[in-house]
C-alpha positions in Angstrom: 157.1 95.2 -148.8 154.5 95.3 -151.8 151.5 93.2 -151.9 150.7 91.0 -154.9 147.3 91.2 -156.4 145.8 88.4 -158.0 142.6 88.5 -160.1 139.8 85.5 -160.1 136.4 84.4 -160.3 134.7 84.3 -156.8 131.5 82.5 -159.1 133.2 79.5 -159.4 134.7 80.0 -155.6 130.6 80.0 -154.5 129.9 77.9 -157.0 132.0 75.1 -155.3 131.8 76.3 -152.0 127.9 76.0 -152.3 128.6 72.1 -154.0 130.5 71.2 -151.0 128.5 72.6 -148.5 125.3 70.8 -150.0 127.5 67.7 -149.6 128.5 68.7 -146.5 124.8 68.9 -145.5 123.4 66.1 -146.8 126.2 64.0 -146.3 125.4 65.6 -142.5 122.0 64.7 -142.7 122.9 61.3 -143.8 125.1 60.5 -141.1 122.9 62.3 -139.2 119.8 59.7 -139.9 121.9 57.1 -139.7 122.7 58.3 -136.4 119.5 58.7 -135.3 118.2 55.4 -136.9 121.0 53.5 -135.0 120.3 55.4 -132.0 116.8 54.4 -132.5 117.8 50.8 -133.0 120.0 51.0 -129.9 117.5 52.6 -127.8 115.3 50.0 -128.5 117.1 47.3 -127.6 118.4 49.1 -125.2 114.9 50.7 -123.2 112.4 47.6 -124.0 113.1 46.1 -120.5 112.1 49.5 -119.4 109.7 49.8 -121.3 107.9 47.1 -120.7 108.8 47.1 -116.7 107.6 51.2 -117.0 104.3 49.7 -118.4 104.2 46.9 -115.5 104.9 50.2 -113.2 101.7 52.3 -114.7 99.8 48.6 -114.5 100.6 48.4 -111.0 100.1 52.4 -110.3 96.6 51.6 -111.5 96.1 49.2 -109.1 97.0 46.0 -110.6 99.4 44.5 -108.5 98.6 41.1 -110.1 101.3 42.2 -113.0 104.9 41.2 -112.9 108.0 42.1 -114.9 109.6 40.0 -117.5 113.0 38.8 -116.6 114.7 38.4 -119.9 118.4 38.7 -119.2 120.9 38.3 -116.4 121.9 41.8 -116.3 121.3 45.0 -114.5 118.1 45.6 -116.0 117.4 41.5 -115.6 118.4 42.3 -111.9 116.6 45.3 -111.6 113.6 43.8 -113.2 113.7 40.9 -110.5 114.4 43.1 -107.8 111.1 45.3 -108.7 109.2 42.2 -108.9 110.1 41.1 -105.6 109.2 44.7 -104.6 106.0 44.3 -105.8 105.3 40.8 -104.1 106.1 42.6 -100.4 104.2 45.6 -101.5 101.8 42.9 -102.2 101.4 41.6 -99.4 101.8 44.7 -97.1 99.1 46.4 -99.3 97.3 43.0 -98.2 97.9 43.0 -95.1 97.1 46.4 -95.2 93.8 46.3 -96.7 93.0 43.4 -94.1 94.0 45.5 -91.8 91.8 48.2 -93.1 89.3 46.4 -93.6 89.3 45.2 -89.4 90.1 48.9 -88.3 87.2 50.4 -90.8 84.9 47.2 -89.3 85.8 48.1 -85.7 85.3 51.2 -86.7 81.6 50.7 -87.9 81.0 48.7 -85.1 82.3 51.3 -82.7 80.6 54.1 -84.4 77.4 51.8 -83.9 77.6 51.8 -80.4 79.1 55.2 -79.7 75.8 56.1 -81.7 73.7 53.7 -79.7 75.3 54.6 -76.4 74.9 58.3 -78.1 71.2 57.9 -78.7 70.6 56.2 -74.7 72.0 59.1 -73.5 69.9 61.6 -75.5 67.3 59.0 -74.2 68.1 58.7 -71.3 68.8 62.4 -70.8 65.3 63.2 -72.2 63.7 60.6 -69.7 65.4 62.1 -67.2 64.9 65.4 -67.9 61.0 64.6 -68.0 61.1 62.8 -64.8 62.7 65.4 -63.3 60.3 67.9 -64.7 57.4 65.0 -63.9 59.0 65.3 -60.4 59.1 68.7 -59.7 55.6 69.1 -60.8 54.5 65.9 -58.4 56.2 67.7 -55.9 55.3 71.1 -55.9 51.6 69.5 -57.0 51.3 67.2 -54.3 48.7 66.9 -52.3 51.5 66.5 -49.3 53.7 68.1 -48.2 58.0 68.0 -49.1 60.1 69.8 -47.0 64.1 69.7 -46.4 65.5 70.9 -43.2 68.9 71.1 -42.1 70.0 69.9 -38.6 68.8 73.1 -36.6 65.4 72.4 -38.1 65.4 75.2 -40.4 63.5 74.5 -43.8 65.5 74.5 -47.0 62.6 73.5 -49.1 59.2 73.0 -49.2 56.7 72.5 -51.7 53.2 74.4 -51.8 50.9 71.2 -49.6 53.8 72.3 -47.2 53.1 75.7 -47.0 49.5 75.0 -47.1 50.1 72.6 -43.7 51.8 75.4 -42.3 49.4 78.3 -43.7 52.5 80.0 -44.7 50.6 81.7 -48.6 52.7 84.5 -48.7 56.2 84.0 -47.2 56.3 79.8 -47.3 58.4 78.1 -45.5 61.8 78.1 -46.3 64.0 79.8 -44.1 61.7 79.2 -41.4 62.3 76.9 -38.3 60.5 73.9 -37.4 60.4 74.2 -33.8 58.3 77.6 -33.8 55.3 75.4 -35.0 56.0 73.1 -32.2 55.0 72.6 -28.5 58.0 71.8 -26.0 56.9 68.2 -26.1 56.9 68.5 -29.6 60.4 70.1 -30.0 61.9 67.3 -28.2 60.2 64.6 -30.3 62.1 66.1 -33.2 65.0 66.4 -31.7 65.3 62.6 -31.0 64.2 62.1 -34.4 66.9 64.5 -36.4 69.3 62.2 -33.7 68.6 59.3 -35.3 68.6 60.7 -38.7 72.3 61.8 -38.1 72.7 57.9 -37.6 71.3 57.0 -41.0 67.8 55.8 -39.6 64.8 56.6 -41.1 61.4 56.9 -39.4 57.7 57.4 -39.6 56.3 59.1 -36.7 53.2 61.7 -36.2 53.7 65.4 -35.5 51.7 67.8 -33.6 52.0 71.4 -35.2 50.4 74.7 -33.5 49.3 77.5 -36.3 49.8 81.0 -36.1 46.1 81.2 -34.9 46.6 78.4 -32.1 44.7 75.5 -34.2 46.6 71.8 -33.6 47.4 69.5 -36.7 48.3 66.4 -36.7 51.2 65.2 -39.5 52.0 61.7 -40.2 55.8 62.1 -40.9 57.9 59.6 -43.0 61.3 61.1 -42.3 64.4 60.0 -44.6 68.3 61.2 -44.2 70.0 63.2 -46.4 74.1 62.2 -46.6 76.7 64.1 -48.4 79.7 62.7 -51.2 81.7 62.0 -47.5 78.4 59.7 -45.8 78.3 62.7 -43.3 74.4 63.8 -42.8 73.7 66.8 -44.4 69.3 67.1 -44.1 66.4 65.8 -43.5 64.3 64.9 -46.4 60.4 64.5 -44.9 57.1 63.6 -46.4 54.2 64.6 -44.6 50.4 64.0 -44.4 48.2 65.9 -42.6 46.1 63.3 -40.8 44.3 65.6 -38.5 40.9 64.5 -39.8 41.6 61.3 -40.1 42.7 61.3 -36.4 39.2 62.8 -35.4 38.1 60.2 -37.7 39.8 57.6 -35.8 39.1 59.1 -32.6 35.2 59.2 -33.5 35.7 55.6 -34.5 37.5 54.6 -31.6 34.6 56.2 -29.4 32.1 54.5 -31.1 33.9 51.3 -31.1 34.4 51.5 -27.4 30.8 52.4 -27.0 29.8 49.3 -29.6 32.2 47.2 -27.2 30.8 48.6 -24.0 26.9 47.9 -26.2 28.3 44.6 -27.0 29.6 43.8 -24.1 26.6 44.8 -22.0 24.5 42.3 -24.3 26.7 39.5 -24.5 26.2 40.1 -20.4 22.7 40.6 -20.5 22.4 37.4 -22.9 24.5 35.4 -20.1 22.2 36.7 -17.4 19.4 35.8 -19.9 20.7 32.6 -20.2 21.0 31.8 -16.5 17.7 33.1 -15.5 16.5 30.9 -18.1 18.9 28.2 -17.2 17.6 28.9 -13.2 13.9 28.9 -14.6 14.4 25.4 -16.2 16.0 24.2 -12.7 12.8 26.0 -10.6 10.5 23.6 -12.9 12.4 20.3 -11.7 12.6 21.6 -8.3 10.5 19.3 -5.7 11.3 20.9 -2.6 11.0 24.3 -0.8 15.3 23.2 0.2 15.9 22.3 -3.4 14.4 26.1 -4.5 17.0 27.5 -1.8 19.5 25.8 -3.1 19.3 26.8 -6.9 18.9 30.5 -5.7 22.0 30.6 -4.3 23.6 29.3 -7.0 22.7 31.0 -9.9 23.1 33.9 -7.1 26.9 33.1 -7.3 26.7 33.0 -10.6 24.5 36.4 -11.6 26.0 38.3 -8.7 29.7 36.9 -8.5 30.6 40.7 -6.8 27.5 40.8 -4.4 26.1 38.9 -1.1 22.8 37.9 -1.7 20.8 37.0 1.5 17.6 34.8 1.3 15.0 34.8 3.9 11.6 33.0 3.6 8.3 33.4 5.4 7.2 30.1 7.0 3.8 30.1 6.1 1.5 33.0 7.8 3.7 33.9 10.4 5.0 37.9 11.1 8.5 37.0 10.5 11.3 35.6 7.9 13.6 33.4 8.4 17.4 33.1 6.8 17.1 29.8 4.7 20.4 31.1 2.6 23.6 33.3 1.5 26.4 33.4 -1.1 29.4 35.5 -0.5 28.7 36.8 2.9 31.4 37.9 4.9 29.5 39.2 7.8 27.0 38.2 10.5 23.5 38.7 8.9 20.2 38.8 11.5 18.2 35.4 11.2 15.5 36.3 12.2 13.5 39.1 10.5 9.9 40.9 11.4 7.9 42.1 8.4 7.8 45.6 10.1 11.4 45.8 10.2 11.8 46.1 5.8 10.6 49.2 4.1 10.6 46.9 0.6 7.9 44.3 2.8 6.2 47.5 4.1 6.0 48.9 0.6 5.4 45.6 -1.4 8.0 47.1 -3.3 12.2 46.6 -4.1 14.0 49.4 -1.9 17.3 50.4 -3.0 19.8 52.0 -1.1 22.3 53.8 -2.5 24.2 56.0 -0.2 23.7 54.2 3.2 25.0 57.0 5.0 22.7 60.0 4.0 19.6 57.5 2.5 17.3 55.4 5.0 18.2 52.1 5.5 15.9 49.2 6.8 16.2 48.8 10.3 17.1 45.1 10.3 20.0 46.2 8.5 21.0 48.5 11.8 21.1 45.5 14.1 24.5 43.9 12.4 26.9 46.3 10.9 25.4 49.1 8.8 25.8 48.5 5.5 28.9 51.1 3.9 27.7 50.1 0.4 24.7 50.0 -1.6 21.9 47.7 -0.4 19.0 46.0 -2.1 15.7 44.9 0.0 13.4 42.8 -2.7 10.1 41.3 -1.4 9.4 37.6 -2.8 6.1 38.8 -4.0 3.0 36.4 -5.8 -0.1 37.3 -6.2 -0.4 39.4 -3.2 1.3 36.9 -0.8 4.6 37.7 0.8 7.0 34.6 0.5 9.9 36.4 1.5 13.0 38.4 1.1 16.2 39.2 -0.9 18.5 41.3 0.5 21.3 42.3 -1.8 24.8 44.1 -0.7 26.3 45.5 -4.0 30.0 44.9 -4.8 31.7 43.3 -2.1 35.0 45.1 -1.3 36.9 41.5 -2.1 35.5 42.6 -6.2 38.2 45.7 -6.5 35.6 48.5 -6.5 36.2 51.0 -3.7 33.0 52.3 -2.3 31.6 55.6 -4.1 29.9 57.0 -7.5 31.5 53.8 -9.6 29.5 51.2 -7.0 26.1 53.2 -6.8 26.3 53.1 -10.2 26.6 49.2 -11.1 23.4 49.2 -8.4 21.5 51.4 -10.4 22.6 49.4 -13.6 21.6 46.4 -11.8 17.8 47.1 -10.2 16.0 45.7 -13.4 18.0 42.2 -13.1 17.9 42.2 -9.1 14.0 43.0 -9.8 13.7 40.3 -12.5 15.9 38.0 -10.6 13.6 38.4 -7.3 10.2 37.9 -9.3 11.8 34.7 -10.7 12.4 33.3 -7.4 9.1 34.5 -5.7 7.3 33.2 -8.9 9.8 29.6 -8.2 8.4 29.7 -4.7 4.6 30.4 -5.3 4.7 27.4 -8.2 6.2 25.4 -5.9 3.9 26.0 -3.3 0.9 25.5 -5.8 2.4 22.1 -7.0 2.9 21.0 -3.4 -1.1 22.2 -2.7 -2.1 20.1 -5.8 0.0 17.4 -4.9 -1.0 17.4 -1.7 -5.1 17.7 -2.6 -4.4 14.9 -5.2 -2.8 12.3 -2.9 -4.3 13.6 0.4 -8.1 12.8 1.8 -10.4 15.9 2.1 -12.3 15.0 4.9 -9.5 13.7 7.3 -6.3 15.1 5.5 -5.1 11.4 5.4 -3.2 10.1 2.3 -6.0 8.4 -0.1 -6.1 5.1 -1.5 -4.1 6.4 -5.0 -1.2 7.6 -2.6 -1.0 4.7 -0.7 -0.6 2.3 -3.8 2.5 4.6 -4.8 3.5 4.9 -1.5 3.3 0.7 -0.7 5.0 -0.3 -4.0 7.9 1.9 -3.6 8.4 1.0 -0.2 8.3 -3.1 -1.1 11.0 -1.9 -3.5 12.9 -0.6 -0.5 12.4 -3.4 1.5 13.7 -5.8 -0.9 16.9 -3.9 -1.6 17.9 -3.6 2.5 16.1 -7.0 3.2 14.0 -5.4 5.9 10.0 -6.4 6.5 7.2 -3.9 5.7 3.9 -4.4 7.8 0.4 -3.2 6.8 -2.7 -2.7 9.3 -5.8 -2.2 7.4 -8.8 -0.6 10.4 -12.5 -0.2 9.8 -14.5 1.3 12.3 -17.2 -0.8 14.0 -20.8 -0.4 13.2 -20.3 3.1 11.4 -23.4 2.7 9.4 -25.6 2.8 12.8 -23.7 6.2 14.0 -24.4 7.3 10.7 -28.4 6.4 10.6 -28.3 7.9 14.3 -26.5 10.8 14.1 -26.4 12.2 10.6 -24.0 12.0 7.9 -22.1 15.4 9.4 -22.1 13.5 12.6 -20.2 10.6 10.3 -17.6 12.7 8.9 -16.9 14.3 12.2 -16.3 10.5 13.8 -14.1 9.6 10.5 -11.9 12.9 11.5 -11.8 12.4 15.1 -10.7 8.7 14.5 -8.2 9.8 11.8 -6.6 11.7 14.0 -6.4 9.2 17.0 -4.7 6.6 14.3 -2.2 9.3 13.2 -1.3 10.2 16.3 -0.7 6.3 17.9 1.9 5.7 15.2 5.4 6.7 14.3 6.3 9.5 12.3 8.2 7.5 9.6 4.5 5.4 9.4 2.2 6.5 6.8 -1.8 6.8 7.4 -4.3 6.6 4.3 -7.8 6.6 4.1 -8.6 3.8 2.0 -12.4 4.3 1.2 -15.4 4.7 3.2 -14.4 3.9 7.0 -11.6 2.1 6.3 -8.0 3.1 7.1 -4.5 1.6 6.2 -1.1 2.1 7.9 2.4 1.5 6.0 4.9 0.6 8.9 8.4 0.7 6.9 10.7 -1.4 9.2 8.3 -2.7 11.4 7.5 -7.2 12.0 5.0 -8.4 12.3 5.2 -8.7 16.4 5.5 -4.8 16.8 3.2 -4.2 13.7 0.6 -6.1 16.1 1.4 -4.7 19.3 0.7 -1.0 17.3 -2.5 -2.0 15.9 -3.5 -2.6 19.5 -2.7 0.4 21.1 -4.6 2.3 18.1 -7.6 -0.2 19.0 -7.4 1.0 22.6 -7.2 4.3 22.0 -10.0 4.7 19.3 -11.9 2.9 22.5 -11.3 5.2 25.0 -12.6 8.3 22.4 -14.9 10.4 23.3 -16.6 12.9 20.6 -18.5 16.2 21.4 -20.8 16.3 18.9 -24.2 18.7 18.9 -24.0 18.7 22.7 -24.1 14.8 22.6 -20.7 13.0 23.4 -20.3 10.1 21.1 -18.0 7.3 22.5 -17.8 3.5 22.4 -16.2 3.3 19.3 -14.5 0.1 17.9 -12.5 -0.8 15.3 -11.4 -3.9 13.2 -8.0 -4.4 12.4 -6.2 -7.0 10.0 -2.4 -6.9 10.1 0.2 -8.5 7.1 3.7 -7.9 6.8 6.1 -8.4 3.9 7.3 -10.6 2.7 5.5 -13.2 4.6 2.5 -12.3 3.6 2.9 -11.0 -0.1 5.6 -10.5 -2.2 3.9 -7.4 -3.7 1.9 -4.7 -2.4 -2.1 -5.9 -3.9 -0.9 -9.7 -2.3 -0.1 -7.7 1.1 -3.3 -5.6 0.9 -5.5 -8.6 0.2 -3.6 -10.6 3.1 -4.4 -7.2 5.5 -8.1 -7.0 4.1 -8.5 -10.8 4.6 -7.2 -10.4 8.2 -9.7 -7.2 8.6 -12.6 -9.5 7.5 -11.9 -12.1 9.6 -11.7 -9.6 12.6 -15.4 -8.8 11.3 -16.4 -12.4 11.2 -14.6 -12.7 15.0 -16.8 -10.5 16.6 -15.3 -7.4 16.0 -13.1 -5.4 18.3 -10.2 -6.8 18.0 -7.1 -7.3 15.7 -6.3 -10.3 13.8 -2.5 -11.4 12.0 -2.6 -13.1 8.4 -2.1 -16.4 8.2 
């Protein structure tokens, strides 16, 4: 086909084109602003509920849960809006609850981390206490000055400290894995076998231990033994402590020696003191003693007493004679001789104490062969005083009723005893010889030289007790006063000696003509009284006669002369007829005497 060509202006083409596409464009742009400006306005109504609930949100996210969102409409975002803020309330009050909760835990916490940290600490503490006891311990231990050991049932060591080894003298090996029982004695062995029994029954024990060393040397251990149990209660060892006590048990046995040797001292003097004390006790009984049977009679019993094992045989020496008599005994229980000559003591012989101690190798006194020898120790002790002997103890050590068989043990309780048997025997001589020297005195102070009559001072005494008598039994007393006859003319004839010899020839005739219970004085010059206890007056008379006849019949040698016709006076009185006292009843027997005188002499005449 062809093609038609056509000729314009493309200028005006561009021209326009360019014109409507800058209207295009700015009527673009301003639809486009508008647009955006109603979008704007849009969007703002649209996102300020947001907005402002987005700002609430970032609020809150900061941590202000205080803030709340404005509900402004009923719509989505109104609902929204309310359904955040009720959101926020529960988050509220879980973040509350939370933080109370937090706040507890992180307190519990705190407190527990306190206390772990405390119980933490009193561990460390306690660990570090315990650690330095232990160490404190092991060095107390393995310092101590006794010994620690630990041994199993068979006795074998599991431990032991260095005192233990030293015990043992085990320096270079020590003890452990030793055995017990090869330091021990059988005795010994079974000593520890009863103990490790009872440890193995949960006992615990303090005992002491013999050990034997290597070089045979004995110690002695104080052991405080304890049991050692297992997690199960089953024993397992024996945990000991000992103390080597082997001085201390010399120590003690020293002490014990010299305490039985202060008791045996003590003893001894507490005895000595009580013999002491009875010799002076006997001593003070000798001084009241008045009689020769009252002296007897205190030997033998302080005898008894001082010799409660012992007979003790007494013999006395009547006056000058060659022989002794037995006067006393305690605790004999055999015959004994009564009878003893001087010759037949070796202690009299020897004026010394003879002590026998064997009796059948020694040499006994031979009055001790005439009863049964003697199978036990014998004592012979003179009663010796100032030359004189007074008699004899005789002694027979430790009866066999006392316990003590016969032997060493009884010759030596003699031999203990001489000095007390010597003392004993001088007190009882010495007793004797005082009493014996009283009795002289006594008797030279009551008794008339010249005729060995009572004097005047003894017959007062005498009289007044005898009135005293009287009165209690109601019985009489009668008195006879004498005087011989003429006197002075035998005197002037003869001689003063001749006198004297006519007062003792008629003292003698008056002593014999009366009874022996009657008591003859010389009352002065040539006068003589008789006390007739008992007697009336009747019988009082009838005596004084037959002393008057037999004074007459006297005859006296005297220088180859014979002196006889003598006479005497007597006056006779008698209680209580007579006097109610004795000078009344002398003066009424004096009276009587003078009027016998006056009478003519010769003759006796009553009281009236």
């Amino acid at each position: 086909m062809g093609y038609l060509a056509m000729g314009f202006s493309l200028a005006e083409v561009y021209r326009q084109i360019k014109y409507i596409r800058q209207l295009i464009t700015l009527v673009s742009a301003l639809i486009f602003g508008l647009g955006l400006l109603l979008i704007y306005v849009m969007s703002s109504l649209t996102t300020r509920p947001l907005r402002r609930m987005t700002k609430t949100v970032q609020e809150i996210s900061s941590g202000d849960l205080s803030k709340r969102t404005e509900v402004a409409s009923g719509d989505e975002v109104g609902t929204l809006a309310k359904s955040f803020n009720l959101m926020v309330d529960r988050l509220h009050q879980s973040l509350s609850s939370l933080q109370e909760a937090r706040e507890n835990l992180e307190k519990k916490v705190e407190e527990r981390t306190t206390e772990l940290k405390q119980q933490i600490e009193e561990k460390e503490r306690i660990s570090l206490k315990l650690k330095e006891s232990e160490e404190l311990f092991r060095n107390m231990v393995e310092n101590l000055g006794e010994a620690v050991v630990i041994a199993d049932a068979d006795q074998n060591f599991l431990f032991a400290n260095q005192a233990a080894n030293r015990f043992f003298e085990e320096f270079e090996t020590g003890l452990v894995g030793k055995n017990l029982k090869d330091y021990l004695s059988s005795d010994q062995q079974q000593l520890v076998s009863w103990q490790t029994a009872r440890r193995k029954r949960g006992l615990r024990d303090v005992y002491e231990l013999e050990i034997k060393l290597k070089d045979g040397r004995k110690k002695t251990l104080l052991v405080n033994a304890v049991p050692q149990l297992d997690q199960q209660g089953n024993f397992d060892s024996t945990l000991a402590l000992m103390t080597d006590i082997t001085e201390k048990k010399k120590e003690e046995a020293a002490l014990a020696e010299a305490k039985a040797r202060l008791e045996k001292a003590y003893a001894e003097l507490k005895k000595n003191n009580e013999e002491a004390s009875l010799l002076v006790e006997m001593g003070d009984a000798f001084q009241l003693a008045s009689s020769e049977e009252e002296i007897i009679s205190i030997v033998i019993n302080f005898s008894r007493q001082i010799f409660p094992d012992d007979s003790v045989l007494l013999y006395l020496r009547p006056g000058k004679g060659n022989f002794m008599q037995l006067r006393g005994s305690s605790n004999l229980k055999e015959a004994a001789e009564e009878f003893i000559n001087l010759n037949d003591c070796w202690a009299i012989r020897k004026s010394a104490p003879y002590f026998v101690l064997d009796p059948a190798s020694e040499l006994i006194c031979p009055h001790l062969k005439t009863s049964s020898p003697p199978n036990r120790p014998v004592a012979c002790l003179p009663l010796n005083s100032y030359g004189e002997n007074l008699g004899l103890l005789v002694v027979f050590c430790c009866q066999e009723e006392s316990g003590k068989e016969a032997g060493p043990e009884v010759e030596s309780l003699m031999t203990s005893k001489k000095q007390l048997l010597i003392t004993f025997s001088q007190r009882v001589a010495m007793a004797l010889s005082n009493l014996r020297l009283r009795q002289k005195l006594q008797e030279q102070s009551i008794r008339d030289p010249l005729t060995g009559l009572y004097n005047r001072r003894y017959l007062e005494e005498t009289l007044e007790r005898e009135l005293l008598r009287a009165k209690r039994a109601r019985h009489p007393v009668s008195v006879i006063m004498v005087d011989i006859d003429h006197f002075k003319k035998f005197n002037d004839n003869y001689g003063h000696e001749a006198g004297d010899f006519i007062l003792q020839a008629v003292a003698r005739t008056i002593q014999k003509s009366v009874r022996a219970e009657d008591i003859v004085c010389r009352y002065g010059g040539e006068e003589f009284t008789v006390i007739l206890p008992g007697l009336e007056l009747k019988k009082a008379v009838s005596r004084a006669e037959l002393i008057l006849d037999s004074v007459r019949h006297l005859e006296i040698n005297y220088g180859g002369s014979v002196l006889k016709n003598l006479t005497i006076s007597a006056g006779v009185a008698v209680f209580p007829e007579h006097g109610e006292n004795w000078p009344e009843l002398l003066q009424a027997a004096d009276t009587s005497l003078l009027q016998a005188k006056s009478q003519g002499r010769n003759r006796v005449v009553t009281a009236n």
